[in-house]
Structures are given as C-alpha cells and as structure tokens.
C-alpha positions as a Markdown table, in Angstrom:
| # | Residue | x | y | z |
|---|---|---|---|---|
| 1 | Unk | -10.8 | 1.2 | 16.8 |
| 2 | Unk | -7.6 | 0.9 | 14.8 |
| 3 | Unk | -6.7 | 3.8 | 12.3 |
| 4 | Unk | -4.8 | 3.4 | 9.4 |
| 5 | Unk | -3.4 | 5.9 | 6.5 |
| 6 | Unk | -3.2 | 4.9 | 2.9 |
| 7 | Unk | -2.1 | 5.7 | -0.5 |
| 8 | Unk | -4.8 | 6.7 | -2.2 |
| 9 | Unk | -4.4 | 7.8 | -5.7 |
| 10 | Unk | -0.9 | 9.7 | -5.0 |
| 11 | Unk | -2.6 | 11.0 | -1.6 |
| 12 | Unk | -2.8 | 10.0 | 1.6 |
| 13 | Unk | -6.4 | 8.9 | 2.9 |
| 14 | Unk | -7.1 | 8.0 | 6.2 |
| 15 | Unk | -9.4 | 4.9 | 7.0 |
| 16 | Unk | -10.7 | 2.8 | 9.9 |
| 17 | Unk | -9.9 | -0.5 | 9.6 |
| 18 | Unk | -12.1 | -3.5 | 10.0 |
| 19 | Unk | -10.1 | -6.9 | 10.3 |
| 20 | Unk | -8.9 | -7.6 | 7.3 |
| 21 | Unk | -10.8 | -4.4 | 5.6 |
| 22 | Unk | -11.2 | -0.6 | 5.7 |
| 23 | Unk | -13.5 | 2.3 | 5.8 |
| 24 | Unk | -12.3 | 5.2 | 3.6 |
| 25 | Unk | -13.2 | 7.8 | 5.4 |
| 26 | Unk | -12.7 | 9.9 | 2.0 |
| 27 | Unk | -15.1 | 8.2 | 0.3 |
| 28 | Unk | -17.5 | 9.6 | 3.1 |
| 29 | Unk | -16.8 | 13.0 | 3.2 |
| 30 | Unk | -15.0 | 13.9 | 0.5 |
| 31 | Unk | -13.7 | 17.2 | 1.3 |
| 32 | Unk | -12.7 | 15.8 | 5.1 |
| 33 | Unk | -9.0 | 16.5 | 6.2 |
| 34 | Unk | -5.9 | 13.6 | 4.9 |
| 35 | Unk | -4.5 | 13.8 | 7.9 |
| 36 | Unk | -5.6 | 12.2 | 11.3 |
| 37 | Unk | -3.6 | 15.0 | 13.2 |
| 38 | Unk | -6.3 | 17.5 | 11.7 |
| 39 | Unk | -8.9 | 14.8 | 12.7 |
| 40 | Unk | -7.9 | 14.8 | 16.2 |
| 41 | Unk | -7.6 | 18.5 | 16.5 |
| 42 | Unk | -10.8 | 18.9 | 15.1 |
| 43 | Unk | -11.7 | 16.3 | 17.7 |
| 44 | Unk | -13.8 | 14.4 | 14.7 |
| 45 | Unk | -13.1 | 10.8 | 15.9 |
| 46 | Unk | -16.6 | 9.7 | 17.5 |
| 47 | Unk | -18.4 | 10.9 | 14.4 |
| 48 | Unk | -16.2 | 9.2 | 12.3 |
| 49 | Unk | -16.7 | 5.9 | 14.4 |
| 50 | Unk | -20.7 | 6.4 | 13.8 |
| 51 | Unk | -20.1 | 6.8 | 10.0 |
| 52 | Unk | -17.5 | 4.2 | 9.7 |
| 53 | Unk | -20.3 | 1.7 | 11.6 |
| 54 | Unk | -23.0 | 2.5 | 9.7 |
| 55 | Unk | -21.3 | 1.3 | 6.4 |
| 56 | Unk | -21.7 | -2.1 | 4.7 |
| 57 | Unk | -19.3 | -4.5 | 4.8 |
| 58 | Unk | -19.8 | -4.5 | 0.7 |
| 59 | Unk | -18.4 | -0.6 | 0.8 |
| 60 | Unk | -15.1 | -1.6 | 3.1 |
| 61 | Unk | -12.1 | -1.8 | 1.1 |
| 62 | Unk | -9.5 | -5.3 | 1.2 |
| 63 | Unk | -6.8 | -4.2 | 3.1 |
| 64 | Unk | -4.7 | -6.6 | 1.1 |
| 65 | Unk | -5.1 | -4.3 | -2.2 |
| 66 | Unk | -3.6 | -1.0 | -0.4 |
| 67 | Unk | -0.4 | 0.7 | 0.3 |
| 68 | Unk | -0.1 | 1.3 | 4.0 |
| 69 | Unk | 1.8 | 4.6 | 5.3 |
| 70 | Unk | 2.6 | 5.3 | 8.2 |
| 71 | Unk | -0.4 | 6.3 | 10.1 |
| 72 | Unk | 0.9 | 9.9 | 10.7 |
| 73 | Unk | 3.0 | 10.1 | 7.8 |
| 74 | Unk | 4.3 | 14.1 | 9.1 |
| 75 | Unk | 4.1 | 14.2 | 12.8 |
| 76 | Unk | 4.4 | 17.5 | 14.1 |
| 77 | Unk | 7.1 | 16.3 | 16.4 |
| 78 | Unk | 8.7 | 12.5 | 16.8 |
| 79 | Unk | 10.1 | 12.4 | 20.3 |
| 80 | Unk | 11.9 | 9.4 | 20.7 |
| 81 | Unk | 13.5 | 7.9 | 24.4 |
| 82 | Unk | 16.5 | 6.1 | 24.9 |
| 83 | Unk | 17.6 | 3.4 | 27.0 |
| 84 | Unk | 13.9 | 2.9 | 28.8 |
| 85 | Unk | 13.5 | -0.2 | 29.7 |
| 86 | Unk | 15.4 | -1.5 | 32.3 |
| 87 | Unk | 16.8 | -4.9 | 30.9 |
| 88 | Unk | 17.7 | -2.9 | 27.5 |
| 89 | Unk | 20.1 | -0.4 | 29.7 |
| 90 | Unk | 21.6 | -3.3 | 31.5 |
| 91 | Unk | 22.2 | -5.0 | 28.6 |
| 92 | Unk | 24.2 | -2.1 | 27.1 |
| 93 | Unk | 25.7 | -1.6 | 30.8 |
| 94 | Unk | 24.8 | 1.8 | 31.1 |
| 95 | Unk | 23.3 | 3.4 | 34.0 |
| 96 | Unk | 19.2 | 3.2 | 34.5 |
| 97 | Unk | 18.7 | 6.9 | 33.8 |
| 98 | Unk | 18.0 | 9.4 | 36.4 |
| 99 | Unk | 15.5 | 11.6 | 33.8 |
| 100 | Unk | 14.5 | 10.2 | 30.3 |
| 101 | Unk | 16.8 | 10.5 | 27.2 |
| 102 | Unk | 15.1 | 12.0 | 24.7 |
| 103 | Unk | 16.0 | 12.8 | 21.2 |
| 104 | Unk | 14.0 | 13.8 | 17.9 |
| 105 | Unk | 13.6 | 11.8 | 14.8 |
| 106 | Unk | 12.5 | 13.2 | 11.2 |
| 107 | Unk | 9.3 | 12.7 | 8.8 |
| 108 | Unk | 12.0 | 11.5 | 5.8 |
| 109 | Unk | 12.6 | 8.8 | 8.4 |
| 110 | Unk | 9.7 | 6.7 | 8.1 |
| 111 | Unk | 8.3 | 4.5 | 6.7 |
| 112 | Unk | 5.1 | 2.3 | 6.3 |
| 113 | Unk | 4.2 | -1.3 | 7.0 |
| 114 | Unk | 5.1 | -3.7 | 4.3 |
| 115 | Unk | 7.2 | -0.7 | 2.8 |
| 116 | Unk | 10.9 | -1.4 | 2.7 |
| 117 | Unk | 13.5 | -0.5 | 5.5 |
| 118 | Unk | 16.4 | 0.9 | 4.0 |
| 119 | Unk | 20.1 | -0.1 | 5.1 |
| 120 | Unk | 21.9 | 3.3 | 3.9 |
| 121 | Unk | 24.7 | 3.1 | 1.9 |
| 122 | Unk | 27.2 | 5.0 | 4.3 |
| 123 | Unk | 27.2 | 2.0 | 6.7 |
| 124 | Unk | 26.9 | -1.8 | 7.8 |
| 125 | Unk | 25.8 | -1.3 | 11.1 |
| 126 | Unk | 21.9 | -1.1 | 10.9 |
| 127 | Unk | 20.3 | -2.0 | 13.9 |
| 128 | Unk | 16.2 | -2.9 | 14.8 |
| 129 | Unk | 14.8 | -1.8 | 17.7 |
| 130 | Unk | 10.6 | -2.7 | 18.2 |
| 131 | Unk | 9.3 | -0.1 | 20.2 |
| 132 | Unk | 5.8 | 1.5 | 21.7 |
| 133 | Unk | 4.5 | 4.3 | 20.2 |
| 134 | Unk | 2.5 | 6.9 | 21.9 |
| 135 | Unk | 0.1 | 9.5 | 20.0 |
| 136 | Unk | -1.2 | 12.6 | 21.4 |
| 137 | Unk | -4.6 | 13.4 | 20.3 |
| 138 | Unk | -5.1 | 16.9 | 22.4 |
| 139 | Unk | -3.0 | 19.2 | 22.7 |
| 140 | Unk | -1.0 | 19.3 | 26.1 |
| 141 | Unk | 1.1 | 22.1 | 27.7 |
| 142 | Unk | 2.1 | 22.0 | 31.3 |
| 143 | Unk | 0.0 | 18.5 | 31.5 |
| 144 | Unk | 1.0 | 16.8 | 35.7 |
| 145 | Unk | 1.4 | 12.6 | 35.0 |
| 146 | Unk | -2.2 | 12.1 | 36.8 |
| 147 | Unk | -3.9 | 14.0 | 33.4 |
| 148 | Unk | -1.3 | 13.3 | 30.8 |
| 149 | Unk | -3.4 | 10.1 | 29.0 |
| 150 | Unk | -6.2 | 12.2 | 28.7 |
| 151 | Unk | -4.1 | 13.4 | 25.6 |
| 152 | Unk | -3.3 | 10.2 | 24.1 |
| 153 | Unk | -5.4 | 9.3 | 21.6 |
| 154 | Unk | -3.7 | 5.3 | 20.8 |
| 155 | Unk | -0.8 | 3.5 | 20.4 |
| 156 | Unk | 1.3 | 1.8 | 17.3 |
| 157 | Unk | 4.1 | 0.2 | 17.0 |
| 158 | Unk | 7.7 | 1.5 | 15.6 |
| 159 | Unk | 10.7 | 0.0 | 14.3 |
| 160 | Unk | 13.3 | 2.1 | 15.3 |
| 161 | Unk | 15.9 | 1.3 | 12.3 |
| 162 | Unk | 20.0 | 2.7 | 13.8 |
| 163 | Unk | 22.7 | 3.5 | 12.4 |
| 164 | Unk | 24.7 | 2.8 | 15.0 |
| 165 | Unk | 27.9 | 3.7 | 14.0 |
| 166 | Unk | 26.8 | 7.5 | 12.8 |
| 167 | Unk | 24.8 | 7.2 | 16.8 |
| 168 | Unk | 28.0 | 6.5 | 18.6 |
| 169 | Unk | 30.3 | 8.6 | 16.7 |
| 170 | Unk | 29.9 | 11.6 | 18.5 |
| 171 | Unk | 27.7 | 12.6 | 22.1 |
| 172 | Unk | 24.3 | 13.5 | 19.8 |
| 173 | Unk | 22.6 | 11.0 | 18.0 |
| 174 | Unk | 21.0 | 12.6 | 15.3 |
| 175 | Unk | 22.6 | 11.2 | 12.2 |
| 176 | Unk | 22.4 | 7.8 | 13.7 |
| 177 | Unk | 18.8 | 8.1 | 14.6 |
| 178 | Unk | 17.5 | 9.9 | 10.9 |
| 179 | Unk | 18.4 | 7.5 | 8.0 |
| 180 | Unk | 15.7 | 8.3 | 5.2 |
| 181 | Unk | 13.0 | 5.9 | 5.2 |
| 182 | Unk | 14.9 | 3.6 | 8.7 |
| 183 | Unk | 12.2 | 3.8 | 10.7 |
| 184 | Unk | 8.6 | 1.7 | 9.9 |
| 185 | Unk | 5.9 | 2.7 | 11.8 |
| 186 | Unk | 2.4 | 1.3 | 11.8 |
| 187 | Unk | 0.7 | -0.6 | 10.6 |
| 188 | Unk | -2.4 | 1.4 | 12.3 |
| 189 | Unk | -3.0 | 3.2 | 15.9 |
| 190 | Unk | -5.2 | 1.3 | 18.6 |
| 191 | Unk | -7.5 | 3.6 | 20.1 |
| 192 | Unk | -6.5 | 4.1 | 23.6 |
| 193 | Unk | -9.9 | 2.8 | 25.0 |
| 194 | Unk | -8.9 | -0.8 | 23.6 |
| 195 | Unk | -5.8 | -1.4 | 25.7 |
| 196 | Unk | -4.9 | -1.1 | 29.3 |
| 197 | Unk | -3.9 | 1.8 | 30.5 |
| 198 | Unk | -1.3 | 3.6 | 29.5 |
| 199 | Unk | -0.6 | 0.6 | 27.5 |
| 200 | Unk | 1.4 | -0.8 | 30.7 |
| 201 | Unk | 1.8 | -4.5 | 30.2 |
| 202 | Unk | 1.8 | -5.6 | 26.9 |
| 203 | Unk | 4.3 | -8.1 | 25.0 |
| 204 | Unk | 6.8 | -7.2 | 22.5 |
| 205 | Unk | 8.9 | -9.3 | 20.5 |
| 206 | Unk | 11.4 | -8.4 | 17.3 |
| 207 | Unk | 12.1 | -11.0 | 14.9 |
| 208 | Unk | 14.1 | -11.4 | 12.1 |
| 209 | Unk | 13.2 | -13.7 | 9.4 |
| 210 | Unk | 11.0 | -15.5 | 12.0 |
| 211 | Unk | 13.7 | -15.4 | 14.7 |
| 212 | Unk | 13.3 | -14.0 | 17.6 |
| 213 | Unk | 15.6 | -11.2 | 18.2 |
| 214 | Unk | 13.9 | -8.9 | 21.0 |
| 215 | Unk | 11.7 | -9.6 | 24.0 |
| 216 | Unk | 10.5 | -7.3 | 26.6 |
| 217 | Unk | 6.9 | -6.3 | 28.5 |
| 218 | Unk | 5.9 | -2.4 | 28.3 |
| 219 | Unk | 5.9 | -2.7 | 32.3 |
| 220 | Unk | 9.6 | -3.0 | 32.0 |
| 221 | Unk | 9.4 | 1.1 | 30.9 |
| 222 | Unk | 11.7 | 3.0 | 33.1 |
| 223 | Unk | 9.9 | 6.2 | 32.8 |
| 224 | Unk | 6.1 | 5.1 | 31.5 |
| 225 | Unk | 4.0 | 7.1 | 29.0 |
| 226 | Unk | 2.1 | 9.2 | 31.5 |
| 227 | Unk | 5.4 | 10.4 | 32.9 |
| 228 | Unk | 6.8 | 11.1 | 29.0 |
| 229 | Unk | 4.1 | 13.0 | 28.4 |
| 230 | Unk | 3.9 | 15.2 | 31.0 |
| 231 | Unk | 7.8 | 15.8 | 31.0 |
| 232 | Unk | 8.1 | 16.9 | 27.6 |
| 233 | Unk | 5.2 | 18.9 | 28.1 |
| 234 | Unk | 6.8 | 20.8 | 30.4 |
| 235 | Unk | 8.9 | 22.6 | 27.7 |
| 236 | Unk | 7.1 | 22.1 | 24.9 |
| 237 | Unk | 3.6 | 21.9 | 23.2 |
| 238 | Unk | 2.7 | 18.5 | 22.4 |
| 239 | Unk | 0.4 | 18.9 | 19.2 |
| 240 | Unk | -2.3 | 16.8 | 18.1 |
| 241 | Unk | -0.5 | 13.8 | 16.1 |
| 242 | Unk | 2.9 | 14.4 | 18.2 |
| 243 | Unk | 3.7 | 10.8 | 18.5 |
| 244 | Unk | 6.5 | 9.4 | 21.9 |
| 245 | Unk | 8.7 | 6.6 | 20.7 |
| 246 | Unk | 9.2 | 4.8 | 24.0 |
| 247 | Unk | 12.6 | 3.1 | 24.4 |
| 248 | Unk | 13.2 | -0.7 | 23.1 |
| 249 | Unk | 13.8 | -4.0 | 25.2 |
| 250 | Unk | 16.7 | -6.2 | 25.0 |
| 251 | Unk | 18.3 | -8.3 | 22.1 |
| 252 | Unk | 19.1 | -5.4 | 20.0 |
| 253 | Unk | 22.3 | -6.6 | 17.8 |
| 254 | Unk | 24.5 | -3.5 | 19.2 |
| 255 | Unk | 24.6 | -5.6 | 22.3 |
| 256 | Unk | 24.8 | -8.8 | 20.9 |
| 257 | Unk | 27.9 | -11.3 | 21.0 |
| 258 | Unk | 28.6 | -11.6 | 17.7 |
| 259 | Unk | 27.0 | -7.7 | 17.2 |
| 260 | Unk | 24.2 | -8.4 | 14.6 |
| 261 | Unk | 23.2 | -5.8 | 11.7 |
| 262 | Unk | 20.6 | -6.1 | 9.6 |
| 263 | Unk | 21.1 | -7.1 | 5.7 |
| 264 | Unk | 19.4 | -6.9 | 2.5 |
| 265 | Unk | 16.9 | -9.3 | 1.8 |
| 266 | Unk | 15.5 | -10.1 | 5.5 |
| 267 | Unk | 12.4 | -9.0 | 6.9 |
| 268 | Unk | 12.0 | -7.9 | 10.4 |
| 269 | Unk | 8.3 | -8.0 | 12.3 |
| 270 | Unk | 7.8 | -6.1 | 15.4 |
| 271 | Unk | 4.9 | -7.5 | 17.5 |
| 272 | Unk | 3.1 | -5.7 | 20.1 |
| 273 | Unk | 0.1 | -7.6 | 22.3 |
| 274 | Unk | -3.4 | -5.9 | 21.5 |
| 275 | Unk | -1.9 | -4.0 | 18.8 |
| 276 | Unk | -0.7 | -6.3 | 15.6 |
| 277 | Unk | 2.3 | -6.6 | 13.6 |
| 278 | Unk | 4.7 | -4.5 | 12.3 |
| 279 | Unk | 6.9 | -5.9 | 9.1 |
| 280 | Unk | 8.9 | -4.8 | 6.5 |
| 281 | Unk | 11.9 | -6.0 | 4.1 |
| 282 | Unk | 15.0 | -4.9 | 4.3 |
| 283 | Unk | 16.6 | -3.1 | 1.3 |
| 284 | Unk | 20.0 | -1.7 | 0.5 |
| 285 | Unk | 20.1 | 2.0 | -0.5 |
| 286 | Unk | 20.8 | 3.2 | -4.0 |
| 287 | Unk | 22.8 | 5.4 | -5.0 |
C-alpha cells in the first residue's frame, strides 16, 4: 500500500494511492484525522485499506492534478544518520563509525515531491544526498533490535539537501542540515509488508538532470534500521510518524573531484527499488 499526503484545498489530506491515482480518504470520512501520524496511532490503517478497496476506480483521483507533500509533512521527530553506509564513509575517508551519528532535522526543512528544492541564498555549496527513510508507526520505548520493525509502519525516500559549508563550519551540523524547504521527501510511504525486510537490499541511485550521481544498495547500511530503531529508542520515545533518515551512499559532490553543488534550474531524482522516485527542481532562494 503506498500512502501519500496532499494539498487539498489549503489542507493537507491524506490518500492511498493507486498507480497513477488516489483514494481520498477525506472524501470517505470526512471528519477523519489530516495526518497519517494520527492514523497510525489510532492504528486505523487496515480499515482504511478495506475502504480504499471497496471504491471505484471512477471515485480515485488523477494523481497528475495534485500537489504532493511530504507524506508526514510535521514529524514528531526527523532523526537523521550520518556516514552509514560504508562506501559513503570511505569515500569521505572517515572512520566506519563505532555507534551511529545521529543528528535532527526540522519540519521547515521539507519539502514535497515535484515541489522545488531550495539553494539558500547564504551559500553555493548545496549538496544531494538520496537516502532511506524509515517510519515508525507504534510507538517504541526501550524496543531490543529483534522487535524494533514491529514499529515500522513503511519506508520513503528522502533527499537530504546540505549545506555543506554551514555543516563543516563548526563540530554540530545543524545549520548545515536545516535549510528551509532542502530536504524533499516522498513521494509516498510503502507499507512495510511490500518490501523485504527491514528494507535490506534495495537499489538506490541519485541523478542529476538524468546523470547519475549516487549509487549504493541499502545492505551497504552500517548500522541497519532495526538496530536505528532500537538505539534511539533507548533514550527517547519514538512516536507514531517519527521518521529515521538512514545515511546516503557514495557520489555525493562534497567528495567529488571537481566538488559538485547543485544549481538553479536542474532537477535531481532519487530512486529507491520497490519504492518509486523521488524528484524535484532546484530553485535559488529569494530574498
């Protein structure tokens, strides 16, 4: 099942989409939460698969005619990992870490699929990084590896837009990592029950302007998604709707020779095996 969030009428309205179509779930029930971190609490989402089957084709929406956000437009948290796969570390020539990196990104961070990426004004080194994302869909406190994907509901794809000379101006990444609207994230989540597990395996390529920039296998994880999970857990509660940004495989332009930084006008697609295509253009920030 692949879940999507869009702009319906100034609001956002969760959906199940259908190929090239999609189930408002709104239209359903009208009073039914906007969020799909609500809808997993609530733990709604087998209902909603029975409702969403039983309507006719004739009812589903074109996916063409909306605005996609992203499909948790406020996270409770956005726990992002650095340096996890192992070819990405080596590329950078830092040491395969001994426990993951992690580090927080923002809701005025992100952005939807097909929505621009924007280069901020403050710098010229804007970097892509196509990465896994994880989404917890029960809460999970003090969760052991062996019963941490009981609480992922899916997985989607992020784009995980840098600043990199804010990131390596200082030992915390923050400002780097938190550009407003640097990070696409979509264009849906893939129910977990739709990929292997864990989501171990799967391809991943970045390209620019159809040009491959990034390639990588989610086996290539240092620390998987079952071991995120649980580690995080360990200190904090993971709400519904949490979502793990995994860690990105080589190619990114930080480590290229020339260094390559994203400009105005190109368009950069993340791809992710069982799980779609991420895109969005590239647009310089006003001021």
């Amino acid at each position: 099942m692949r879940l999507v969030t869009f702009d319906k009428g100034g609001r956002p309205a969760p959906g199940i989409r259908r190929e090239g179509r999609v189930v408002d779930l709104t239209a359903l029930i009208p009073d039914l939460a906007r969020d799909w971190s609500t809808l997993f609490a609530e733990d709604n989402l087998e209902r909603l698969r029975e409702l969403a089957d039983g309507v006719a084709w004739s009812d589903t929406i074109p996916l063409d005619g909306l605005t996609l956000l992203p499909p948790i437009p406020v996270p409770p948290k956005i726990l992002c990992v650095g340096l996890n796969y192992r070819a990405h570390a080596a590329e950078t020539g830092a040491k395969i870490p001994e426990t993951p990196i992690f580090f927080s990104r923002y809701a005025s961070s992100l952005t939807g699929h097909g929505q621009p990426m924007v280069r901020p004004a403050a710098s010229e080194q804007f970097d892509y990084e196509g990465e896994l994302v994880a989404v917890i869909g029960r809460t999970a406190k003090h969760v052991p590896p062996e019963r941490a994907l009981d609480h992922v509901v899916g997985y989607s794809i992020f784009n995980e837009g840098s600043v990199r000379d804010y990131q390596k101006a200082g030992k915390q990444w923050t400002l780097g990592k938190n550009a407003d609207a640097s990070g696409p994230f979509g264009p849906h989540i893939v129910t977990a029950d739709e990929l292997p597990t864990g989501a171990s395996g799967l391809h991943l390529e970045t390209h620019i302007d159809g040009e491959r920039m990034q390639e990588g296998r989610t086996d290539d994880l240092i620390f998987n998604v079952a071991h995120l999970v649980s580690k995080a857990s360990e200190v904090m509660t993971l709400e519904p709707g949490t979502i793990f940004v995994t860690g990105t495989p080589p190619g990114v332009g930080l480590a290229r020779e020339p260094q390559r930084w994203l400009r105005a006008g190109e368009t950069v697609s993340v791809t992710i095996e069982g799980i779609g295509t991420l895109s969005n253009p590239v647009v310089d920030e006003s001021r």
